[in-house]
BAKENU-383451 format. One line per 5 residues: for each residue x, y, z of C-alpha. Coordinates in steps of 0.001 Angstrom, whole numbers, plus 500000, padded with zeros to 6 digits. Example, Ala and Ser with C-alpha at 12.3 -4.5 7.8 and 13.67 -1.06 7.14 Angstrom:
<nodes>
512300 495500 507800 | 513670 498940 507140
</nodes>
This chain:
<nodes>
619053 402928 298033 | 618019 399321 298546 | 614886 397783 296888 | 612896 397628 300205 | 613183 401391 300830
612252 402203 297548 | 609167 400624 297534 | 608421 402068 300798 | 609099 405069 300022 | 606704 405219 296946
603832 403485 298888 | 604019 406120 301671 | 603679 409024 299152 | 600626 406820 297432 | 599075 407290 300592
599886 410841 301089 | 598478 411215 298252 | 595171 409862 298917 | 594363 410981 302286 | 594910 414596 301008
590726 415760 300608 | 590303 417690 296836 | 590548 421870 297284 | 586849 422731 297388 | 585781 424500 294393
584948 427899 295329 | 583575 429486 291826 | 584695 432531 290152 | 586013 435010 291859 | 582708 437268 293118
582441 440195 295344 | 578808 441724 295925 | 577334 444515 298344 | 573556 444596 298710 | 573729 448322 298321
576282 451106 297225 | 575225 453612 299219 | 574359 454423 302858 | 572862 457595 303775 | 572638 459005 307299
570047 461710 307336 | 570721 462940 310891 | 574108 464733 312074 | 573803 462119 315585 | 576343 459479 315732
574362 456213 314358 | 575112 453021 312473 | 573820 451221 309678 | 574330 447319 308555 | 575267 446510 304587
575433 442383 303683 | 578815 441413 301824 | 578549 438006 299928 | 581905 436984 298865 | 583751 433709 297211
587070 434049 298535 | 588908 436246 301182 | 588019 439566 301675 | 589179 442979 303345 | 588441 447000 303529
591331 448530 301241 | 590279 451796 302058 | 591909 454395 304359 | 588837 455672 306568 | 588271 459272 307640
588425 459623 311550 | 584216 459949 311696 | 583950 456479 310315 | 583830 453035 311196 | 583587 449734 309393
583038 446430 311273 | 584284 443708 310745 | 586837 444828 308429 | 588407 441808 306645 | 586697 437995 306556
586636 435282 304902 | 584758 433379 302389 | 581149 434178 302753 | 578585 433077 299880 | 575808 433184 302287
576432 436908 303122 | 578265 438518 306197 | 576744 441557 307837 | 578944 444663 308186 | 578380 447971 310497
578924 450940 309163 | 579068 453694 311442 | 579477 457160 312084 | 580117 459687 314644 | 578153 463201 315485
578672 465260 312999 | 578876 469363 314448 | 580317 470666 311124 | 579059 470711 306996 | 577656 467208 305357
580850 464683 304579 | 581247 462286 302192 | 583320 459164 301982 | 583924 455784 300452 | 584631 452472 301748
586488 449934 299109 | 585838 446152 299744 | 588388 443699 297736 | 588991 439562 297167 | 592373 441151 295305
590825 440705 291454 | 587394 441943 292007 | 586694 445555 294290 | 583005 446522 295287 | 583123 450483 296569
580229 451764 299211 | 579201 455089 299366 | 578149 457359 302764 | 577461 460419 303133 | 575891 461998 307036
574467 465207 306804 | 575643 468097 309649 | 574601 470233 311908 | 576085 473409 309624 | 574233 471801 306473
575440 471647 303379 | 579409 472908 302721 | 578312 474913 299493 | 575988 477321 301980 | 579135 478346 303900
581681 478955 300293 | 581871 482787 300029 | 583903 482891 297067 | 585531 479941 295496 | 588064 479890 292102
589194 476946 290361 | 590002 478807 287567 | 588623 476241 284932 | 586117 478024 283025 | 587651 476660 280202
590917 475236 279254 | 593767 477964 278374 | 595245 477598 275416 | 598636 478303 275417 | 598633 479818 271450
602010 481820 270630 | 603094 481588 274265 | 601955 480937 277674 | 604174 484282 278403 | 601292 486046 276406
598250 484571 278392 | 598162 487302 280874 | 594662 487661 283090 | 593086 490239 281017 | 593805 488819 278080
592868 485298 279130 | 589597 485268 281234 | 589409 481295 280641 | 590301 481452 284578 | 587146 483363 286044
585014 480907 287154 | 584054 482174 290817 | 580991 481285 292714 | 579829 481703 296089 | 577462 483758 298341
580209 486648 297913 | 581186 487236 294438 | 578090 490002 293231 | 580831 493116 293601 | 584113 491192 292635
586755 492833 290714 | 590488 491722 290289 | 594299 493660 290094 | 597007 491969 288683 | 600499 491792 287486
602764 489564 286137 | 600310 487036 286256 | 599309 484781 283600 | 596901 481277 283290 | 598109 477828 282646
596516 475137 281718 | 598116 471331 283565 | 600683 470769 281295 | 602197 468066 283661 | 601781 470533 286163
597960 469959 286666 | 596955 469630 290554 | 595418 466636 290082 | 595995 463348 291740 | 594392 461078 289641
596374 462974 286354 | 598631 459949 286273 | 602021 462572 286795 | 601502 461935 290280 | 602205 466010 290837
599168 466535 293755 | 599168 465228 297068 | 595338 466677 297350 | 592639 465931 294256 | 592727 468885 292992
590644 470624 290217 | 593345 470074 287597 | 592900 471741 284160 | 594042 475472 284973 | 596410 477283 287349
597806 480658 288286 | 601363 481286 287187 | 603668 484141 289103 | 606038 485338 287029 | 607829 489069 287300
606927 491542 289599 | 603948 489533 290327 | 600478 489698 292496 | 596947 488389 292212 | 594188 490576 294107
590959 489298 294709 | 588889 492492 295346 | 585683 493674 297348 | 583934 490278 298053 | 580761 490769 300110
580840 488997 303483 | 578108 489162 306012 | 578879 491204 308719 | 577608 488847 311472 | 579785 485958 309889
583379 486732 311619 | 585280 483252 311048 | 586633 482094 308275 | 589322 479822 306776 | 591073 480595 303249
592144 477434 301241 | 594204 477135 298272 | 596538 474790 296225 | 599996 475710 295834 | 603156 474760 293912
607188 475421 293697 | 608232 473839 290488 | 612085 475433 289615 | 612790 474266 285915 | 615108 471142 285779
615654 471543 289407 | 617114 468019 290890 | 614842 466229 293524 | 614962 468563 296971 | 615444 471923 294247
611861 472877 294160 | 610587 472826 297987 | 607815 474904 298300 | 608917 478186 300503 | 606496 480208 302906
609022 482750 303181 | 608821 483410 299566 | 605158 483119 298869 | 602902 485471 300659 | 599355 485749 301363
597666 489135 302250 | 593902 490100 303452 | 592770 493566 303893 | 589150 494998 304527 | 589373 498046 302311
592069 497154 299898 | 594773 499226 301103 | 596116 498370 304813 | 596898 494984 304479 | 597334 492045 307134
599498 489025 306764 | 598516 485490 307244 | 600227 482473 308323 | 599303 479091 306614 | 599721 475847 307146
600139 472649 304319 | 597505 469704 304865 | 599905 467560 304431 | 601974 468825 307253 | 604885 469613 305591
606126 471689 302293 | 605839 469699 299012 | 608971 469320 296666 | 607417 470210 293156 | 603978 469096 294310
600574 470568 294499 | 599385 470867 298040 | 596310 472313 299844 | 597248 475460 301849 | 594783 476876 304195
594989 479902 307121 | 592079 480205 309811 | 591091 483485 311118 | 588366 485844 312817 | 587616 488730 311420
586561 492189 313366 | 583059 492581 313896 | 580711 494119 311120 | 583526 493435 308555 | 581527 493892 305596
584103 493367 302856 | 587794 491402 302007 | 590284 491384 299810 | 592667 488739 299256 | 596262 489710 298138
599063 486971 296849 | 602592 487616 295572 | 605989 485905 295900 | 609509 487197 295830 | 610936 484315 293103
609536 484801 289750 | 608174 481809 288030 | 608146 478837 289683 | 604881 479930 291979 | 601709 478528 290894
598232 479109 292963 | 594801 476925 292154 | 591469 475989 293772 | 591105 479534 295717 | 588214 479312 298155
587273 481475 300926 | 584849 479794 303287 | 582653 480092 306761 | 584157 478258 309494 | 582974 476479 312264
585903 477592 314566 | 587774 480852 315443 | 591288 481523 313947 | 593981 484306 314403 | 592442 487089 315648
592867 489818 312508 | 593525 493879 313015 | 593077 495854 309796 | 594245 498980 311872 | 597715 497544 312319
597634 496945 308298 | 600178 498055 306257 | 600342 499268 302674 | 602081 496596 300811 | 602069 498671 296974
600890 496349 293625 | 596996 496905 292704 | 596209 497729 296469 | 594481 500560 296697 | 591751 501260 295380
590422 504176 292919 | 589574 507064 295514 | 587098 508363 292875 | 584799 510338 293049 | 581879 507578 292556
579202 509767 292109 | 578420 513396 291843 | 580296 515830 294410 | 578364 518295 296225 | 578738 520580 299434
581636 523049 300360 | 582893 521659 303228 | 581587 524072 305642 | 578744 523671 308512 | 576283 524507 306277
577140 523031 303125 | 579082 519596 303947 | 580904 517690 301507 | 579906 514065 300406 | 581801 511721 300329
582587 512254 296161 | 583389 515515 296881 | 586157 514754 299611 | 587722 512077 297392 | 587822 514644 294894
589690 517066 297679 | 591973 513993 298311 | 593103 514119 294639 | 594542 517429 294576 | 596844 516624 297460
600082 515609 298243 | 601184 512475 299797 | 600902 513090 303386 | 599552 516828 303479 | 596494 517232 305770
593563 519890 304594 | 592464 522521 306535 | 589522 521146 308650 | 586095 520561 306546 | 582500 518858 307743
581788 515654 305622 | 578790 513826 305275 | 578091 510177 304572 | 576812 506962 305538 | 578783 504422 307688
579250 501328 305249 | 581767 499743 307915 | 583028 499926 310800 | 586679 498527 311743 | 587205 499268 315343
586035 500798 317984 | 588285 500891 320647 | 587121 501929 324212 | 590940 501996 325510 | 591836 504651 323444
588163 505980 322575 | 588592 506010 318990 | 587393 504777 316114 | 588101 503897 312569 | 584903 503483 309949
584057 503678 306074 | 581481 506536 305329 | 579913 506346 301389 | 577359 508081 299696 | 574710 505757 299713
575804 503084 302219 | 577917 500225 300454 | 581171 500205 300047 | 581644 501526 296628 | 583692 504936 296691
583724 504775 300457 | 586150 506801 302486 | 587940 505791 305835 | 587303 508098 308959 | 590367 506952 310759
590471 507131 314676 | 588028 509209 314837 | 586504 510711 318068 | 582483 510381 319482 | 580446 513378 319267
582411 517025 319842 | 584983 514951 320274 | 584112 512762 323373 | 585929 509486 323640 | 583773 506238 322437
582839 504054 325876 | 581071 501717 324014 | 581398 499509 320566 | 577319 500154 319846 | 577739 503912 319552
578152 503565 315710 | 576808 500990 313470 | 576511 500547 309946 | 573514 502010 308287 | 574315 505549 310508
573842 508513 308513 | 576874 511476 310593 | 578185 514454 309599 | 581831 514873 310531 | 584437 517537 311152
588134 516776 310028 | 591241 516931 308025 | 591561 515125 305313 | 594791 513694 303962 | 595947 511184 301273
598091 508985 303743 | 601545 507764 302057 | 600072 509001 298518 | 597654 505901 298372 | 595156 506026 301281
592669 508576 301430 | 591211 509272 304330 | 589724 511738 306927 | 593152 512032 309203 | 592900 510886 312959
591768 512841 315578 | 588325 514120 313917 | 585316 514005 315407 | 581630 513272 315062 | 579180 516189 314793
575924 514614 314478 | 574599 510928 314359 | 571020 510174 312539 | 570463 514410 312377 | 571569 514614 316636
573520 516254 318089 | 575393 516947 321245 | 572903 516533 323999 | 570337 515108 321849 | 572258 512041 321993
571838 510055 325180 | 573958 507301 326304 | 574201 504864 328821 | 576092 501469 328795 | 578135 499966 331296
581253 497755 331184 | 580250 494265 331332 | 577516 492586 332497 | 578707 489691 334796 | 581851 489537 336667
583731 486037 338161 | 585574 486293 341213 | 587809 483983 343327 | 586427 482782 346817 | 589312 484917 348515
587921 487939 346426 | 586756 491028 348268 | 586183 494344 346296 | 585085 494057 342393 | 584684 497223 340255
582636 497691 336892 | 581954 500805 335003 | 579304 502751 333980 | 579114 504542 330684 | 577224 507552 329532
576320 510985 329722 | 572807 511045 331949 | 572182 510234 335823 | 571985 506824 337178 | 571378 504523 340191
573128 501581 341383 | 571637 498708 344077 | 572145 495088 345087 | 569041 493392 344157 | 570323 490070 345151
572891 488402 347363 | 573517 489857 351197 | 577390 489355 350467 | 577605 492305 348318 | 577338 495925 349074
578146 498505 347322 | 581157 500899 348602 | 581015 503860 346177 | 579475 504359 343083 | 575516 503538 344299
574266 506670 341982 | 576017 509067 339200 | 575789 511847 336288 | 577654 510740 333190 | 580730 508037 333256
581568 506311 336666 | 582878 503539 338474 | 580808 501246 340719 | 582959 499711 343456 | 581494 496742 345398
582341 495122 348542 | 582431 491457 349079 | 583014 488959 351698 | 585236 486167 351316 | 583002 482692 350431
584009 479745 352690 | 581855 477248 351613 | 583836 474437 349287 | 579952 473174 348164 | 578831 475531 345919
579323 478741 344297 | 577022 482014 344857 | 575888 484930 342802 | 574593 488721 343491 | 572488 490748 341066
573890 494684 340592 | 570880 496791 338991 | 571621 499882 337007 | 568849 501911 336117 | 568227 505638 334942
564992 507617 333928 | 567048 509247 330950 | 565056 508572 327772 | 567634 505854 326282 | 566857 502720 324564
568262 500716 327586 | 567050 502039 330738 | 568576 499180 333046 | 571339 497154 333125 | 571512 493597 335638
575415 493125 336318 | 575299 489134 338047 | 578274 488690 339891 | 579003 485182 340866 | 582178 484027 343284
583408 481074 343211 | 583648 478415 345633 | 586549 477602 348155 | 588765 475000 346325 | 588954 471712 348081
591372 469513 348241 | 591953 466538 346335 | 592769 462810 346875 | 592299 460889 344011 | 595096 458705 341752
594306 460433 338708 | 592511 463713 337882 | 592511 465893 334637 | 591986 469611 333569 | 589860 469209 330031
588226 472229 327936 | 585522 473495 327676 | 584337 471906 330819 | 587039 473413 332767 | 586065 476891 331081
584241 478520 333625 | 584752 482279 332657 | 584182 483674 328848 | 587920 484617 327939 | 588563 486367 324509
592386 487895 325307 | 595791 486417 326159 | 596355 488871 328618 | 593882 487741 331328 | 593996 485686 334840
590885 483719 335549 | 589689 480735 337670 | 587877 477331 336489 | 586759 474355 338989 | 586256 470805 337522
585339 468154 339744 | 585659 470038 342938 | 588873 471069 341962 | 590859 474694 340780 | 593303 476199 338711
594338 479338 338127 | 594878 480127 334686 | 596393 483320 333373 | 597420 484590 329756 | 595611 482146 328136
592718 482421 325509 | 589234 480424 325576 | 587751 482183 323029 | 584658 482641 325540 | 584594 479035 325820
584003 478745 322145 | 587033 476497 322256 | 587312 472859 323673 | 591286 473887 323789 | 592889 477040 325371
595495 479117 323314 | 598842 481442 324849 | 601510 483704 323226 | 600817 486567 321954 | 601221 488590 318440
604097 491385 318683 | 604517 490865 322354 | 606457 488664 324338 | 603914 486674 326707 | 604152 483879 330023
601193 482074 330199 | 600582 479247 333047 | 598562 477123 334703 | 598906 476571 338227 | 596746 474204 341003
595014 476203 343306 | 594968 473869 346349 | 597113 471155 347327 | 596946 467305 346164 | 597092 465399 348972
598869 462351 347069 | 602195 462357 345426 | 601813 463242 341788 | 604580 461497 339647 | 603759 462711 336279
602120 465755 334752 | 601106 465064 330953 | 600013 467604 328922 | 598665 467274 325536 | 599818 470192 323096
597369 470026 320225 | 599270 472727 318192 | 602832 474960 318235 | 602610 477140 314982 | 606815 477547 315734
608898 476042 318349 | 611709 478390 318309 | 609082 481166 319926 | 608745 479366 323160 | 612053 479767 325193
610807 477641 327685 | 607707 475199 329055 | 608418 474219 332169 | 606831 472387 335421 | 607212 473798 338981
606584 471605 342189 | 606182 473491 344984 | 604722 473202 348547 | 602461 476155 348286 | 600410 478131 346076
602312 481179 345302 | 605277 478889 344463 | 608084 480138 346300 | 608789 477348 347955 | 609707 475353 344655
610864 472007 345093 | 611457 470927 342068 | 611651 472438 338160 | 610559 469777 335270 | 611984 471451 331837
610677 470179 328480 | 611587 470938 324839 | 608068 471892 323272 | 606439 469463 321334 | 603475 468594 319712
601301 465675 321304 | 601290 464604 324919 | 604212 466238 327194 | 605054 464088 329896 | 606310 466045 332859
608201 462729 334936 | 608739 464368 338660 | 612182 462717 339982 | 610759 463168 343707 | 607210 463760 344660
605615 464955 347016 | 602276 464662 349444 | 600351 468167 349551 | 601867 469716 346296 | 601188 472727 343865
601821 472613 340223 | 602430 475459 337541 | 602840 474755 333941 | 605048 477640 332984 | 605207 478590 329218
607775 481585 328071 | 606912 482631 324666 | 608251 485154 322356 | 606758 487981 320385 | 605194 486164 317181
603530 487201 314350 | 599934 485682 315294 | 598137 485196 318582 | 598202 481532 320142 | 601107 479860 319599
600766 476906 321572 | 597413 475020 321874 | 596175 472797 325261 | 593204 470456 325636 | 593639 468360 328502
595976 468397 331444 | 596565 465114 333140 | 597854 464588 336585 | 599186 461034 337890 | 599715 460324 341663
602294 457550 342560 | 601393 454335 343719
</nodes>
């Protein structure tokens, strides 16, 4: 390099040098909030404002819940203060907490919120709850010899349940963490949830856990069941200890001995390798179910562990549970048939049993041999079913009401053996006498054996008892409809009229004596404005508590025709009949527009999704356009919230057709099912098309396998 260049050089980088302004001098690092909590008092969506001062860079490092928003989330340096907008959205469930972590990197300032909700506080709705850390087990000789009864460190319950709680168990004994604790912030990173840590439930041989007789309210019928779960094989390699539901099952029962079985899902969405997660089934109950049990047990000894049981209200329907399609399972599940109490009576007309007395009977029997017939008395302390198909029903009678020492009447008959039209015949609280056999059932249910009867209700009997009921009290019909038929249910005369609407009359069944059908005549509505209604009127003189009945029957409109580029089917607004089966056909209209629906579930409109697919029976569920689009539709979409298991659906399919009863199908759209939106592309489409979503599902072992909320359709430009 030559002399001249070199001093170049080194003036140019001189002058770099000095044009370059100092860094300012921003301080220490400092982070500050001007509060650390924000409270929302109301359950309405709202927002509130916090001020942020901050000497360097700053962002949210926080993962936010779906119900809450944060804005602006990141900035930069602020020492005079930057406003930030917290809000939230309505709120139709319990009070929620969460926390919102602002950071510069070395310094972290954490917010709290909390919005109340419209079902108050979660603690109201725990019915029982078990973290089993009353205090910390001590392992002494060995954990092998920390069994349940002789370690009651786990019993730590609470809730609004737990007065008449009693356990069964076997082969069960407590732990406490021991680098198994379901904890996440334990440091041995074994928890995907933040669990209670401390104790757990170990499985070992010829294991269950029972949780017995907690109290429910009988006019609560949903609930969800929550607890953390483990597989943890010793020494097993990474993929060895993959938490299996087909070796870990869960178990409720209303009685203790005929057992249902329920299907749970992870919160994480998938099963843990040797990690704790949070498992957690959803279900509705049968009405007036008074009393559960919970029942766990696994078919692998020892590498099972159970924590943070709670049973809790929910907000939302489930699986639809039957106790009478229970079955006895063995292991702590039936309870002692007594007697509780004193026995008295003979058993004959005059001198009834009690209920002590026919447990006592019970005891001297063998499995499965049915007594000569006897007349027992009690008091109805719950009632399972009552099932007006087969007019039958199936109750707990008990000396004094509750449901200690109480005694199943199973499928038994109305009075002298009349079949039961209605579900308010019996109710808890009833004092009958009955006449039946009564049989120990498999050697470990007691009961009074189907096919008895009721003798007297409240001290009446036979005619003394009046009834009159009918079958519904409104009825939805298409605009095509003409004939609609209700029933009427009872054993005293009657009279039916039209009080309202000229486009009803009645065909047959205007008066009666006892149990009838009213028939009514319609004409076919061809207005595409508006819907109409009629008012039936069923009256009698008969000294009941009801004397008269108002049946509205309302028809729906003519279904119009529509033009627009894009339209969508969404629920509940497009639930314009109550629905509670997955074995029922039914109309909605949304925005001038129909579908006919059938085999699906709205859980009378409870739902803002629809459910098909049925438990133990094979099922094809659709939804079909009632009238024409006049544009082309290219695409279908269909958003599948939910599909407890793929394999049961053999097929989901679209059909384009050119008219409604889809004969004429011009084209078939076939999709694997999927959770999240289906897209249903159309290769050719059509002006003035139909469309059926088709969905072929499989006996499965719970109701609603597949779960819609919105349909979408998409004409072609």
């Amino acid at each position: 390099m030559s002399i001249r260049n070199y001093f170049l050089g080194a003036f140019a980088a001189l002058a770099l040098l000095v044009s370059c302004d100092p860094k300012e001098d921003l301080g220490e690092p400092n982070l500050t909030l001007d509060k650390t909590s924000v409270e929302f008092d109301s359950p309405e969506a709202a927002t509130q404002t916090v001020v942020l001062t901050s000497t360097r860079d700053w962002k949210v490092n926080s993962q936010l819940p779906e119900w809450l928003g944060v804005n602006p989330v990141s900035g930069g340096a602020e020492p005079k203060g930057t406003t930030i907008e917290v809000t939230v959205t309505a709120n139709g469930g319990t009070d929620r907490n969460a926390s919102i972590e602002f950071t510069i990197g070395t310094v972290s300032k954490t917010l709290a919120v909390s919005q109340k909700g419209e079902a108050g506080s979660s603690d109201d709705l725990i019915v029982y709850h078990n973290d089993f850390d009353k205090e910390k087990a001590e392992k002494g000789e060995s954990w092998s010899k920390q069994t349940l009864d002789v370690n009651e460190s786990w019993k730590n319950e609470k809730g609004t349940g737990i007065a008449a709680v009693d356990y069964a168990f076997s082969g069960m004994t407590v732990r406490n963490g021991a680098g198994l604790a379901n904890s996440s912030n334990e440091g041995n990173n074994s928890s995907v949830y933040a669990g209670s840590g401390v104790n757990n439930l170990f499985f070992a041989k010829e294991n269950y856990f029972q949780v017995k007789n907690i109290t429910l309210d009988a006019s609560q019928k949903n609930y969800i069941l929550s607890f953390g779960a483990i597989r943890s094989v010793f020494n097993a390699a990474a993929g060895g200890s993959v938490f299996d539901p087909d070796q870990f099952s869960v178990y409720i029962s209303n009685d203790g001995t005929k057992w249902v079985e329920l299907e749970y899902a992870f919160a994480s969405g998938s099963a843990q390798d040797a990690k704790w997660d949070m498992a957690s089934s959803t279900f509705t109950l049968p009405d007036n179910t008074s009393a559960l049990y919970l029942y766990f047990t696994t078919t692998e000894a020892s590498t099972y562990r159970i924590d943070d049981l709670d049973l809790s209200v929910s907000s939302e329907a489930g699986t639809a549970i039957d106790f009478s399609k229970g079955t006895e399972i063995g292991g702590g599940n039936t309870p002692d048939p007594g007697p509780v109490g004193t026995p008295e009576g003979d058993g004959t007309e005059a001198s009834p049993f009690n209920v002590a007395a026919a447990q006592a009977k019970i005891k001297t029997l063998g499995a499965d041999v049915a007594s000569e017939e006897f007349y027992i008395k009690g008091i109805i302390s719950n009632v399972k079913e009552v099932s007006t198909q087969f007019g039958n029903a199936t109750y707990h009678i008990s000396d004094d009401g509750t449901t200690a020492g109480q005694l199943e009447v199973f499928r038994g008959y109305y009075i002298n053996g009349e079949k039961f039209t209605s579900e308010d015949l019996i109710k808890v609280g009833d004092e009958v006498v009955i006449l039946g056999k009564l049989i120990n059932y498999k050697g470990n249910t007691p009961e009074v054996n189907q096919g008895n009867k009721l003798i007297s209700i409240n001290g009446k009997t036979g005619d003394d008892i009046k009834m009159f009921t009918v079958s519904t009290d409104a009825i939805n019909v298409s605009a095509d409809a003409e004939s609609a038929t209700f029933k009427v249910n009872g054993n005293v005369e009657w009279t039916a009229s039209v009080t309202e609407g000229d486009f009803v009359t009645i065909l047959s069944g205007d008066k009666g004596n006892g149990a009838g059908d009213v028939v009514l005549q319609l004409t076919k509505n061809e207005s595409t404005e508006a819907a109409r209604t009629a008012k039936i009127t069923v009256a009698t003189t008969a000294d009941v508590a009801v004397k008269s009945y108002e049946v509205v029957l309302t028809q729906a409109k003519k279904p119009g025709e529509v033009s627009g580029d894009v339209f969508e089917l969404t629920f509940p607004d497009g639930n314009s009949k109550e629905i509670s089966s997955y074995t029922d056909t039914w109309e909605v209209t949304l925005n001038d527009f129909t579908w006919t629906i059938s085999n699906f579930n709205n859980n009378k409109n409870g739902w803002s999704y629809i459910k098909c697919g049925r438990r133990n029976n094979a099922s094809v569920a659709s939804i079909a356009t009632a009238a024409p689009i006049s544009k082309k539709v290219a695409k279908v979409s269909v958003t599948v919230d939910k599909c407890l298991k793929t394999s049961a659906v053999k097929s989901a399919i679209l059909q384009v057709a050119t008219d409604s009863q889809f004969e004429d199908i011009q084209e078939t759209v076939t999709l694997p099912i999927a959770e999240g939106v289906m897209d249903y592309v159309i290769n050719a489409p059509i002006a003035g098309g139909y469309y059926k979503l088709v969905y072929d599902c499989e006996a499965h072992t719970a109701n609603g396998i597949i779960q819609i909320s919105k349909v979408v359709y998409e004409t072609a430009n």
